[in-house]
LOTIPA-648590 format. One record per residue (C-alpha): residue in one letter; x, y, z. Coordinates in nm, 3 decimals. Example, Ala and Ser with C-alpha at 12.3 -4.5 7.8 and 13.67 -1.06 7.14 Angstrom:
2
+------+---------+---------+---------+
| code |    east |   north |      up |
+------+---------+---------+---------+
|    A |   1.230 |  -0.450 |   0.780 |
|    S |   1.367 |  -0.106 |   0.714 |
+------+---------+---------+---------+
This chain:
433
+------+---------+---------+---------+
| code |    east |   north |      up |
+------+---------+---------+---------+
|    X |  -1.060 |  -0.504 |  -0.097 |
|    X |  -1.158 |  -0.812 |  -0.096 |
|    X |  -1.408 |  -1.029 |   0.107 |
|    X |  -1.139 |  -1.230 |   0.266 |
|    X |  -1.016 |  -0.948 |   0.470 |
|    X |  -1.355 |  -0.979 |   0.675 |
|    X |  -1.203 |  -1.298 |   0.855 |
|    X |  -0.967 |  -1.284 |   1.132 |
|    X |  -0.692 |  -1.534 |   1.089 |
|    X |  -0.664 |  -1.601 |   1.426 |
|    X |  -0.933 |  -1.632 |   1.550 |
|    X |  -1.067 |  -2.002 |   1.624 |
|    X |  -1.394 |  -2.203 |   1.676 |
|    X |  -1.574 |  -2.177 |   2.006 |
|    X |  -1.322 |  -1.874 |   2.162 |
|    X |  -1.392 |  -1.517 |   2.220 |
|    X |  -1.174 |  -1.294 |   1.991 |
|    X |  -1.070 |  -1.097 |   2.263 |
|    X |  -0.689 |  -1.153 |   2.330 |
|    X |  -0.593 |  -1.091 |   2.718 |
|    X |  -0.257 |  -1.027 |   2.853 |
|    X |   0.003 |  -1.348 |   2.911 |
|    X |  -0.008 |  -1.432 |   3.357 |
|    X |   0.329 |  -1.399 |   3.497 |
|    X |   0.467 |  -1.657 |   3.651 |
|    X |   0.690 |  -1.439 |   3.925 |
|    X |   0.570 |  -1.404 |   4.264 |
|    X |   0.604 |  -1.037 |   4.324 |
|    X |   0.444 |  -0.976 |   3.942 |
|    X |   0.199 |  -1.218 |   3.969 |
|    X |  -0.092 |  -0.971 |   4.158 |
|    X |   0.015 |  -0.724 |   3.930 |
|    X |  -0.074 |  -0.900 |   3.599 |
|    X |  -0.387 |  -1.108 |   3.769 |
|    X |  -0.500 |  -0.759 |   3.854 |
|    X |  -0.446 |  -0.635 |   3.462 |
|    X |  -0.649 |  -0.985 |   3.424 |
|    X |  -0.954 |  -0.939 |   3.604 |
|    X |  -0.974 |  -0.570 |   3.468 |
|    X |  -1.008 |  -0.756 |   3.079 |
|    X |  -1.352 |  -0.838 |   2.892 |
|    X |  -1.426 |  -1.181 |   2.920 |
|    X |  -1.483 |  -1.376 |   2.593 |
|    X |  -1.826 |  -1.500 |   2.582 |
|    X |  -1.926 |  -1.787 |   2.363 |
|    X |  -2.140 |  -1.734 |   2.056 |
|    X |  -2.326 |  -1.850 |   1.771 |
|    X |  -2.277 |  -1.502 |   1.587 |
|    X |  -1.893 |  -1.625 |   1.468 |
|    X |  -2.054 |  -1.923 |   1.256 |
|    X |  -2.359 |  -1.699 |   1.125 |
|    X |  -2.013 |  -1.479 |   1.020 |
|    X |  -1.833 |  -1.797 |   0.888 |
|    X |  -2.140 |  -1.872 |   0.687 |
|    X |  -2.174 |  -1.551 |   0.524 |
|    X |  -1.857 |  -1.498 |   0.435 |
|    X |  -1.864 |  -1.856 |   0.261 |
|    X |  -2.194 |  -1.831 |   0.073 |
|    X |  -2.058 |  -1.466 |  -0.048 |
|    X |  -1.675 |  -1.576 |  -0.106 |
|    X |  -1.856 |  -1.856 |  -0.348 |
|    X |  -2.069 |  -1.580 |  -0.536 |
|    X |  -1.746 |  -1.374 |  -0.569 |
|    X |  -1.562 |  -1.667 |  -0.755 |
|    X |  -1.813 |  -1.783 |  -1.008 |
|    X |  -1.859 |  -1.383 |  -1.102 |
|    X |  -1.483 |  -1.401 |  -1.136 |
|    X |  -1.535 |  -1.736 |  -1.372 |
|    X |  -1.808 |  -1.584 |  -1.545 |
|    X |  -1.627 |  -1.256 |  -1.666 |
|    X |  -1.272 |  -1.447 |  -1.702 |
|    X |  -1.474 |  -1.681 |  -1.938 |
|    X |  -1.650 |  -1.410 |  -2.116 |
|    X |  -1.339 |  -1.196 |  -2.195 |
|    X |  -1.159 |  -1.507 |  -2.332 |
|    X |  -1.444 |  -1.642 |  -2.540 |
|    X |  -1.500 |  -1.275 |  -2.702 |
|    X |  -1.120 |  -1.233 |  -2.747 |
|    X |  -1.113 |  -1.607 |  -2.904 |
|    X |  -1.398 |  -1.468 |  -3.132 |
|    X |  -1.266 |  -1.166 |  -3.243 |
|    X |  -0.938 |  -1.348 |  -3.378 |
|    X |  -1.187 |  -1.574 |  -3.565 |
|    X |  -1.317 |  -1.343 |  -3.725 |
|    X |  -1.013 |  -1.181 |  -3.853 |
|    X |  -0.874 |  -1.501 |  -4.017 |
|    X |  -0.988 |  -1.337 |  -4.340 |
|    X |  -0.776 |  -1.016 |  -4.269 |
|    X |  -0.530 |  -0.916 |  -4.570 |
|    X |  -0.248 |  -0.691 |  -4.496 |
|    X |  -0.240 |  -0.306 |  -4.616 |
|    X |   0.068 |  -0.205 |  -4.521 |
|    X |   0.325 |  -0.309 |  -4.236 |
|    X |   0.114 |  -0.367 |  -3.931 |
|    X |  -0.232 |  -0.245 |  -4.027 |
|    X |  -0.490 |  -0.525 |  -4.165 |
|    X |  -0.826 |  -0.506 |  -4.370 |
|    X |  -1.131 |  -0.703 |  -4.342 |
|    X |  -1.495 |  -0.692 |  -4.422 |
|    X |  -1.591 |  -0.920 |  -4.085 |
|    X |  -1.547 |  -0.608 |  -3.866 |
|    X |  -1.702 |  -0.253 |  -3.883 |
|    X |  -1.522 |  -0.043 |  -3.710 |
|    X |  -1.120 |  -0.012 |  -3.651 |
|    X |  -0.946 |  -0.114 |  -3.352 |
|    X |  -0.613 |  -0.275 |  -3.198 |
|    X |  -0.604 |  -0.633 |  -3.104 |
|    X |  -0.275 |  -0.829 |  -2.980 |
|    X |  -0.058 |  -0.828 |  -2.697 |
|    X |   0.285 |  -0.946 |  -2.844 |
|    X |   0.214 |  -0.812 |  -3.178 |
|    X |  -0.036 |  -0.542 |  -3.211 |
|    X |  -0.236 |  -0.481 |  -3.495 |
|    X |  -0.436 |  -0.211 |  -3.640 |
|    X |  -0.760 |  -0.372 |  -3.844 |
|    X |  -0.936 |  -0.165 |  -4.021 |
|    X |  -1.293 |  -0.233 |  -4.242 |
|    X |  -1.277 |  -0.294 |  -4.615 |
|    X |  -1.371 |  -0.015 |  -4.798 |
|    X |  -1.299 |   0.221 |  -4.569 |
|    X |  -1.345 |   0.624 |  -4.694 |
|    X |  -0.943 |   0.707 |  -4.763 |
|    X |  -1.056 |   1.049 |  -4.646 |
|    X |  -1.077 |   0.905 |  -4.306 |
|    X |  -0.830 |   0.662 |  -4.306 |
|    X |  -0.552 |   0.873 |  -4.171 |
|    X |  -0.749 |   0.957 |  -3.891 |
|    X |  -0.809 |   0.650 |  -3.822 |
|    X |  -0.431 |   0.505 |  -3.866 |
|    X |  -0.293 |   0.805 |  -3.636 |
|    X |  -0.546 |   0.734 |  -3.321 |
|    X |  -0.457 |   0.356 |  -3.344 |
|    X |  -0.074 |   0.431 |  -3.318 |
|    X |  -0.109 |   0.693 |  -3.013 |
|    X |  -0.261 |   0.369 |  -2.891 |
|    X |  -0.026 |   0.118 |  -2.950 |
|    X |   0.297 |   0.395 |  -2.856 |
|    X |   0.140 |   0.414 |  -2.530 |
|    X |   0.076 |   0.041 |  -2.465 |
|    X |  -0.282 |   0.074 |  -2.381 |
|    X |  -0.305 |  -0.284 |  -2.576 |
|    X |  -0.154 |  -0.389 |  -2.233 |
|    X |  -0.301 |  -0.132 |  -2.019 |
|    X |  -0.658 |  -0.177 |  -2.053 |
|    X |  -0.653 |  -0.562 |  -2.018 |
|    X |  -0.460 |  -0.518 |  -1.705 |
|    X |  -0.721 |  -0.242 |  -1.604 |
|    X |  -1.027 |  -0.522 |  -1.725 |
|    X |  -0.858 |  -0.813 |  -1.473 |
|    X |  -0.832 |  -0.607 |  -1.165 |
|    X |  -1.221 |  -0.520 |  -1.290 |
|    X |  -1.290 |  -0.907 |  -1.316 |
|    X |  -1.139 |  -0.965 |  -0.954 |
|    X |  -1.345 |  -0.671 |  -0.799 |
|    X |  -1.693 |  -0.722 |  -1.028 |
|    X |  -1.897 |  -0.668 |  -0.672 |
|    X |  -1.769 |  -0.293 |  -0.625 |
|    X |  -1.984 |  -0.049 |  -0.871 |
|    X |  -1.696 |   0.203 |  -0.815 |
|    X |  -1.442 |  -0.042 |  -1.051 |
|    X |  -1.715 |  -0.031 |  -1.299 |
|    X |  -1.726 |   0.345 |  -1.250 |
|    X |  -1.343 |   0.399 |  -1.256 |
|    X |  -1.320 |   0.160 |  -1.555 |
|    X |  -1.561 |   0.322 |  -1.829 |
|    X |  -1.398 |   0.591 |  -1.706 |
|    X |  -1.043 |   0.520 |  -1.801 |
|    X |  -1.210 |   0.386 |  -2.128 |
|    X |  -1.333 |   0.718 |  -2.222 |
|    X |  -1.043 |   0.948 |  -2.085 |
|    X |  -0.809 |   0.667 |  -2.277 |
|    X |  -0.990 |   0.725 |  -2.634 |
|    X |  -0.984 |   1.124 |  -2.573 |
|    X |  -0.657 |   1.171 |  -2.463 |
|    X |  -0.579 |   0.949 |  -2.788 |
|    X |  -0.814 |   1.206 |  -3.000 |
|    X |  -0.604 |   1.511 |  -2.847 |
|    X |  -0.286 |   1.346 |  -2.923 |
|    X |  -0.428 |   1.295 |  -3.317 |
|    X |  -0.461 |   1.694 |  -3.275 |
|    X |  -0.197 |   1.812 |  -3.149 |
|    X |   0.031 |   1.645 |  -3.422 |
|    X |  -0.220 |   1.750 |  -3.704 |
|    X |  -0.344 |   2.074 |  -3.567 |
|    X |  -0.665 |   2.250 |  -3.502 |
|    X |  -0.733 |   2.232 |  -3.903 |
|    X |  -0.817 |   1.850 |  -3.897 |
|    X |  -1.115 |   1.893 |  -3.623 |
|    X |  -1.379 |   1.890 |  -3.865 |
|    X |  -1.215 |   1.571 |  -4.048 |
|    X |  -1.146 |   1.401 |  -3.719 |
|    X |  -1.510 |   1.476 |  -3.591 |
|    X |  -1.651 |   1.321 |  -3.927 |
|    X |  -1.427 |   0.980 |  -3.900 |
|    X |  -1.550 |   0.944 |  -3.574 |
|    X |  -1.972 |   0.979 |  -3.681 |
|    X |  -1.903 |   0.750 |  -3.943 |
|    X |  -1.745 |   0.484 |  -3.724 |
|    X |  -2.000 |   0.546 |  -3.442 |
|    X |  -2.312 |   0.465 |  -3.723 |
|    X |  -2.170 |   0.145 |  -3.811 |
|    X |  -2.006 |   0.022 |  -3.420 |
|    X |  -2.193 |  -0.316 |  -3.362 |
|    X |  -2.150 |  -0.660 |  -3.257 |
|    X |  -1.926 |  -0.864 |  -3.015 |
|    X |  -1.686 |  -0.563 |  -3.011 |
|    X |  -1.916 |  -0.307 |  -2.848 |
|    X |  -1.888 |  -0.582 |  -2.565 |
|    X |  -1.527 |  -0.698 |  -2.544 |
|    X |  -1.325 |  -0.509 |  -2.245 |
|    X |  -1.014 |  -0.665 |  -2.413 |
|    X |  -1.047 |  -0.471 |  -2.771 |
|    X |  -0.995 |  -0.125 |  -2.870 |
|    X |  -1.286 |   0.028 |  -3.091 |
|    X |  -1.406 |   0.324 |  -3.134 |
|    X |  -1.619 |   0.435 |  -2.803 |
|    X |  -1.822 |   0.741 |  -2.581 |
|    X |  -1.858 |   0.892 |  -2.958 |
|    X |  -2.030 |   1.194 |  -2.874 |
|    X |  -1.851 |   1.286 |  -2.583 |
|    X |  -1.540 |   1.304 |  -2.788 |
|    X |  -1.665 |   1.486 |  -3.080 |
|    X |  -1.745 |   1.787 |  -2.799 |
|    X |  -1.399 |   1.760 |  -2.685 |
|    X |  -1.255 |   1.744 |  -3.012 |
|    X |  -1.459 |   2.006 |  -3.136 |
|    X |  -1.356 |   2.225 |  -2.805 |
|    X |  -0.978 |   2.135 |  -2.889 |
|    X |  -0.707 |   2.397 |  -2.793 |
|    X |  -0.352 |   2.381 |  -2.795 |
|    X |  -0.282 |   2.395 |  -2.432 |
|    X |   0.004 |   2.723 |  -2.383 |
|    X |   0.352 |   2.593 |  -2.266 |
|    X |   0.330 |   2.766 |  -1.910 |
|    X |   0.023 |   2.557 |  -1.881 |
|    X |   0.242 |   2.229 |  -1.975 |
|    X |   0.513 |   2.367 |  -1.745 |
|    X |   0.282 |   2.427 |  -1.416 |
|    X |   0.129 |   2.068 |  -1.490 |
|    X |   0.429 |   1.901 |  -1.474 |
|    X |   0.545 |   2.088 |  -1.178 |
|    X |   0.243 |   1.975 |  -1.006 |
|    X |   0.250 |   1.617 |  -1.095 |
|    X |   0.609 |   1.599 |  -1.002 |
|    X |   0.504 |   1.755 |  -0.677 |
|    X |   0.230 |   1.526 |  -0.595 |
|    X |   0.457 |   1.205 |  -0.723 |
|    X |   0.752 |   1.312 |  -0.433 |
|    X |   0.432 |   1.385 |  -0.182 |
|    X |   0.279 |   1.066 |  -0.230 |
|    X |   0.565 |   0.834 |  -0.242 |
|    X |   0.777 |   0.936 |   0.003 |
|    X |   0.868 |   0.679 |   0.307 |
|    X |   0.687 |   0.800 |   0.576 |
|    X |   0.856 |   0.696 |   0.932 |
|    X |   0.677 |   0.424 |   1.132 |
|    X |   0.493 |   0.644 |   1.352 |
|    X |   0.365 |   0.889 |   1.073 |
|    X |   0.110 |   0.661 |   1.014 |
|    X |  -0.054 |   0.618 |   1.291 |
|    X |  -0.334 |   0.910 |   1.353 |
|    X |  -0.396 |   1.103 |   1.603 |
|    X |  -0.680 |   0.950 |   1.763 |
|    X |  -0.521 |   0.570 |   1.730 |
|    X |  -0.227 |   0.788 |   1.975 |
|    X |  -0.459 |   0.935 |   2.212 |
|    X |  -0.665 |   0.593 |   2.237 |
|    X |  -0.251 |   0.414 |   2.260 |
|    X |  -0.169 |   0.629 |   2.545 |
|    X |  -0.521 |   0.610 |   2.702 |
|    X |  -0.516 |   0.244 |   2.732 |
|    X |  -0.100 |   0.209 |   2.870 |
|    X |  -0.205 |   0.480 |   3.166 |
|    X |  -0.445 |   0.262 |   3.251 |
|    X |  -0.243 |  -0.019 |   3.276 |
|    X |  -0.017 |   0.186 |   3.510 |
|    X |  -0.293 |   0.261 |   3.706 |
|    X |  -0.391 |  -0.097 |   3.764 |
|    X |  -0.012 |  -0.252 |   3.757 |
|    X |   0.148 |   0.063 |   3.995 |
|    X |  -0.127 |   0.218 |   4.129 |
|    X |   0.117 |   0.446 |   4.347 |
|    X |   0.334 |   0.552 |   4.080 |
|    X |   0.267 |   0.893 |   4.001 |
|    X |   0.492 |   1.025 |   3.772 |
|    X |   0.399 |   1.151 |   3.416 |
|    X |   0.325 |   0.875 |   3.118 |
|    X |   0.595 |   0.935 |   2.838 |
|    X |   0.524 |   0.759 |   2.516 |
|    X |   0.855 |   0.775 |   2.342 |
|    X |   0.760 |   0.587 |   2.004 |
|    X |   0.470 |   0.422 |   1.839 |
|    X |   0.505 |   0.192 |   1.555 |
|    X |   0.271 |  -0.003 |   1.310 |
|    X |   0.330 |  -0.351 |   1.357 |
|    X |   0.053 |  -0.640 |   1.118 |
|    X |  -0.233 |  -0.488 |   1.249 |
|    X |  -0.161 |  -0.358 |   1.574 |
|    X |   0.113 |  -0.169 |   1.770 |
|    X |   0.446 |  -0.175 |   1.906 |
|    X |   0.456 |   0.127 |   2.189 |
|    X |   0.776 |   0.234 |   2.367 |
|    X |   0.674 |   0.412 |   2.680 |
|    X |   0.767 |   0.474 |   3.076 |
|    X |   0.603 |   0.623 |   3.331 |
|    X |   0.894 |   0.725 |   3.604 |
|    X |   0.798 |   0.813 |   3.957 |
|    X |   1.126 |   0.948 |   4.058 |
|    X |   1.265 |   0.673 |   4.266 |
|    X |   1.486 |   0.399 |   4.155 |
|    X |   1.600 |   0.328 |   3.847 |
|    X |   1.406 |   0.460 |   3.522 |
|    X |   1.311 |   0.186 |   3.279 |
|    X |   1.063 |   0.139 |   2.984 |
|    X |   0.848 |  -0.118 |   2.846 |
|    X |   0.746 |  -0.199 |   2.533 |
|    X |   0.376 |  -0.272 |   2.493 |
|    X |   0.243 |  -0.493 |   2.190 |
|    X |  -0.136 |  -0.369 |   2.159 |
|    X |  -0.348 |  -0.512 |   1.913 |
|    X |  -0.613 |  -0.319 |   1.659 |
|    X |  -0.897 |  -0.384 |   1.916 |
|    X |  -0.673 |  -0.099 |   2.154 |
|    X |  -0.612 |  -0.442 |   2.402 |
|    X |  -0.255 |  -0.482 |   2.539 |
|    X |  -0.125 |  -0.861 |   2.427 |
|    X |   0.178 |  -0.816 |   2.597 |
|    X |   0.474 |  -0.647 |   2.712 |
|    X |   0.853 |  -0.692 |   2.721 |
|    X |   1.120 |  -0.491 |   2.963 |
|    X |   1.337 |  -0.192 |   2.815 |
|    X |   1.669 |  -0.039 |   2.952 |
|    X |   1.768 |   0.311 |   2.970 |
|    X |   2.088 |   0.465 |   2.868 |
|    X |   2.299 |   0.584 |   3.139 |
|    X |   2.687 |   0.672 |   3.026 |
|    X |   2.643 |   0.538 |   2.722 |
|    X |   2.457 |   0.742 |   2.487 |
|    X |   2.188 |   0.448 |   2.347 |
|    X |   2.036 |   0.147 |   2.436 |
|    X |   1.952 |  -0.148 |   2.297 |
|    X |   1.716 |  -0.458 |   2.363 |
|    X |   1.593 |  -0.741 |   2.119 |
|    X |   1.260 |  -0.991 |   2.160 |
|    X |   1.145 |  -1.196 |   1.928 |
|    X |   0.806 |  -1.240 |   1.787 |
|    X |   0.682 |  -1.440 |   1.505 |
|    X |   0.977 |  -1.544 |   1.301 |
|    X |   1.111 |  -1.095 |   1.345 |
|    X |   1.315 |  -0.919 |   1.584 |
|    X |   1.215 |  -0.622 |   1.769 |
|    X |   1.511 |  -0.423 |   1.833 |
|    X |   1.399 |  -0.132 |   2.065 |
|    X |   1.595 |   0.177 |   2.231 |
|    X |   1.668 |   0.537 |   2.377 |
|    X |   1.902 |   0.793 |   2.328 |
|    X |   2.067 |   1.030 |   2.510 |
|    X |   2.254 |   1.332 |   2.413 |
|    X |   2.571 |   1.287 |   2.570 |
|    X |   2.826 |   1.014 |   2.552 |
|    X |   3.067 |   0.910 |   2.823 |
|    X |   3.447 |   0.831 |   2.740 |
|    X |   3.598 |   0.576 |   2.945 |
|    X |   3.949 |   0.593 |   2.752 |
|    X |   3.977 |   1.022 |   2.826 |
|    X |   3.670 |   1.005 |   3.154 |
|    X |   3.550 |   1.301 |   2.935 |
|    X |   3.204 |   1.355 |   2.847 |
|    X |   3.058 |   1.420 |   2.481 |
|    X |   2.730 |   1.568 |   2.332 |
|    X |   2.640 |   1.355 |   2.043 |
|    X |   2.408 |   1.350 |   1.780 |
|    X |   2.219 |   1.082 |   1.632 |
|    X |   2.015 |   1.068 |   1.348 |
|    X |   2.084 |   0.717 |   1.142 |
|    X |   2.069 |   0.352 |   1.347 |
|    X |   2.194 |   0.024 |   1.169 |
|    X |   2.169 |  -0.295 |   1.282 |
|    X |   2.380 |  -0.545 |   1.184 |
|    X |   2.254 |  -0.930 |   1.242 |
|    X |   2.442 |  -1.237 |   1.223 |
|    X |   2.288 |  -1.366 |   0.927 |
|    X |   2.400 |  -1.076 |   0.730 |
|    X |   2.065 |  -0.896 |   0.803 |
|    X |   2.121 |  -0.512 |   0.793 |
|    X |   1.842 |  -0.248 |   0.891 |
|    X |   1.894 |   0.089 |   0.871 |
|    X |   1.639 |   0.375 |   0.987 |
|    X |   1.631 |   0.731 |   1.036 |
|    X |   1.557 |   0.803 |   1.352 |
|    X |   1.477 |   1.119 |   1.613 |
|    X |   1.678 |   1.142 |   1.961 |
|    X |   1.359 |   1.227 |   2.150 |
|    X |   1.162 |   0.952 |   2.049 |
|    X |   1.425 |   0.659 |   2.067 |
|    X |   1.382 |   0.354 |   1.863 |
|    X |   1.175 |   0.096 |   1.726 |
|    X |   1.313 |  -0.123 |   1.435 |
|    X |   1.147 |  -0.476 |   1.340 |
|    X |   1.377 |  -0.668 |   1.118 |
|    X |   1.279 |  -1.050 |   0.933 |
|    X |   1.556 |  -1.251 |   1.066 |
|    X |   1.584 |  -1.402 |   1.415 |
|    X |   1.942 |  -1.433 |   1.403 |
|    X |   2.191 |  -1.255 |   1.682 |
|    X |   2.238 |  -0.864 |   1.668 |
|    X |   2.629 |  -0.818 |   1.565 |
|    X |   2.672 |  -0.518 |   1.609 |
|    X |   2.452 |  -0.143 |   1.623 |
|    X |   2.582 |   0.155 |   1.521 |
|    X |   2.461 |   0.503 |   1.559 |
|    X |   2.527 |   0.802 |   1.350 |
|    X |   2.510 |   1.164 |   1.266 |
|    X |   2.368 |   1.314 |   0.967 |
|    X |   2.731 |   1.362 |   0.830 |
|    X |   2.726 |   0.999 |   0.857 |
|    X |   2.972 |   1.010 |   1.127 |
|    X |   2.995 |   0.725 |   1.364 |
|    X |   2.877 |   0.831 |   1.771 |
|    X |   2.871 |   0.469 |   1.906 |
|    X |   2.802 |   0.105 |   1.863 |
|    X |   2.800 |  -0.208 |   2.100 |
|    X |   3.130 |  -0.216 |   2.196 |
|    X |   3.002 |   0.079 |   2.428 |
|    X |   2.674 |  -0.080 |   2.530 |
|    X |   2.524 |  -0.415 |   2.541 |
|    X |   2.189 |  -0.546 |   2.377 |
|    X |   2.002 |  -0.675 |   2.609 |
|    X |   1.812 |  -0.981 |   2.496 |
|    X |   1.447 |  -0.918 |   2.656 |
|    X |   1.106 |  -1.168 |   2.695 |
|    X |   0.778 |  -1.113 |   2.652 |
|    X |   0.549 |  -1.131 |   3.000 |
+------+---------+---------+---------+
């Protein structure tokens, strides 16, 4: 989230930010779309865009220098920390001792370090030594830094700030539990008493520095420590079960009109029936939206209305966020063959859209075919190829980045078996109107 994404790119100084739909320049069409026209809000001039502009400056200005401020910070404490451990002698392989520090911690990104103070208790020191290494096996050295930029970049939101002390703690307890689980219950009382020491003597820049690990939340983890269990292996079992479960939930590639809701559909269809009503006022067959797909920040809709005369045809509507039809572009119907296809163009992508129908029509044997289709792939000039899964009933809606010429689409089953391509059909190349 940012305060940039309050500013529409397109819109410019002194216009309405209202689109309206293209005029056509045909004779018969031309009522048609002067009627869709006049039925549009008309953009009225005002001041409230540069009041906007203005805002969104003076704040955009307050949300860098915050960003300066804690970039600066972090590397002046981080600069100061290494100064300080100039003096550090080595103990043993990658742990350190020094009296300028009072409490133990890990500091480097290449080369981590554990630096511990001189003098320390050697009853505690193992403690000490075994929580530093959970953290340096786990690369929170790297993790928490990452964490602390993404904090930097969104200082304004109080829920960062939230959701960072918050990995800070769970971070140091699930390093504590770790320390346990290898040493066993036994070593809670030992554990809990290297931790009060520490916590008397944490001071100074450290307490500050995001970019450090010390020795934090104190009393929070002697309670946990203290209520320390070794969880049962069907309780390790069902938890990785469930986080396997949510992982395949949450990351699975949902089709194109899966994420648009409910209500963004109703509103979709609301607004093309009215544009039948006002384009073909005597058409009175039933609206059939066939497929509705994300596209930037509006929608790409494939729909037809048929009144059963003439030929049956769709259109494909391009309907910005505001619910306001931008324009529109011709679609063809299959009739022996059992798909069609149709390109436009539209910013630098192609729009390849479709239908399907079940049965396919032979003209080597004049016998007729069911098919079934469940895979499309388009294959463009440039070497482009798109492949989606796709559902019979709904048709097709594919955007690919390339403007170059459609070579060839092919259609298959779910046995991957080939049910048609162009050399059935042709792909019509369509315009926007």
């Amino acid at each position: 989230m940012s305060f940039f994404n309050l500013v529409d790119l397109n819109a410019k100084q002194g216009r309405g930010v209202s689109e309206f739909i293209p005029q056509n320049t045909g004779a018969v069409q031309f009522g048609i779309d002067s009627a869709v026209n006049a039925s549009s809000p008309t953009a009225v001039p005002s001041a409230t865009l540069n009041v906007m502009q203005l805002c969104i400056t003076v704040f955009s200005l307050v949300w860098i220098f915050g960003v300066v401020v804690l970039l600066f910070y972090s590397i002046f404490s981080c600069l100061k920390i290494k100064e300080r451990l100039q003096t550090a002698t080595i103990v043993r392989d990658n742990v350190f001792e020094t009296d300028a520090v009072d409490t133990a911690f890990v500091f480097g990104f290449i080369r981590p370090r554990i630096y511990v103070p001189a003098n320390i208790e050697n009853a505690i020191l193992p403690y000490i030594l075994e929580h530093e290494r959970v953290h340096i096996l786990r690369r929170d050295y790297l993790i928490k830094p990452i964490a602390f930029l993404a904090l930097i970049l969104h200082w304004f939101n109080p829920l960062i700030w939230i959701c960072f002390t918050l990995m800070s703690r769970d971070m140091e307890m699930s390093c504590d539990e770790s320390v346990l689980y290898r040493l066993g219950e036994d070593a809670k009382g030992g554990y809990s008493n290297s931790l009060l020491a520490l916590s008397i003597k944490r001071k100074g820049i450290l307490t500050a520095n995001s970019l450090a690990f010390g020795e934090s939340h104190v009393k929070t983890r002697i309670k946990n420590v203290l209520k320390f269990k070794k969880p049962a292996l069907w309780v390790i079992m069902v938890s990785i079960v469930a986080v396997l479960a949510a992982v395949i939930v949450f990351t699975a590639n949902p089709s194109g009109e899966g994420t648009v809701s409910a209500r963004a559909k109703r509103k979709l269809a609301d607004v093309i029936d009215q544009y039948y009503q006002v384009a073909d006022p005597i058409n009175k067959g039933t609206l059939k939206i066939y497929n509705i797909k994300k596209y930037g920040s509006g929608y790409l809709v494939l729909a037809e209305k048929y009144s059963g005369d003439g030929d049956i045809h769709t259109f494909l509507f391009l309907i910005n966020r505001d619910f306001s039809i931008v324009t529109k572009a011709f679609g063809n119907m299959p009739i022996s063959p059992c798909f069609s296809a149709n390109v436009v163009k539209h910013q630098g992508k192609s729009i390849v859209y479709g239908n399907f129908d079940k049965k396919r029509w032979d003209p080597n044997t004049d016998l007729v075919n069911d098919v079934q289709i469940d895979f499309i792939k388009i294959i463009f000039e440039d070497g482009t190829v798109v492949e989606e899964e796709v559902s019979m009933d709904k048709g097709y809606i594919v955007v690919a980045d390339t403007v170059a010429g459609i070579k060839n689409i092919e259609v298959y089953n779910k046995q991957r078996e080939l049910q048609s391509d162009l050399s059935e059909t042709i792909c019509h190349d369509q315009i926007w109107y």
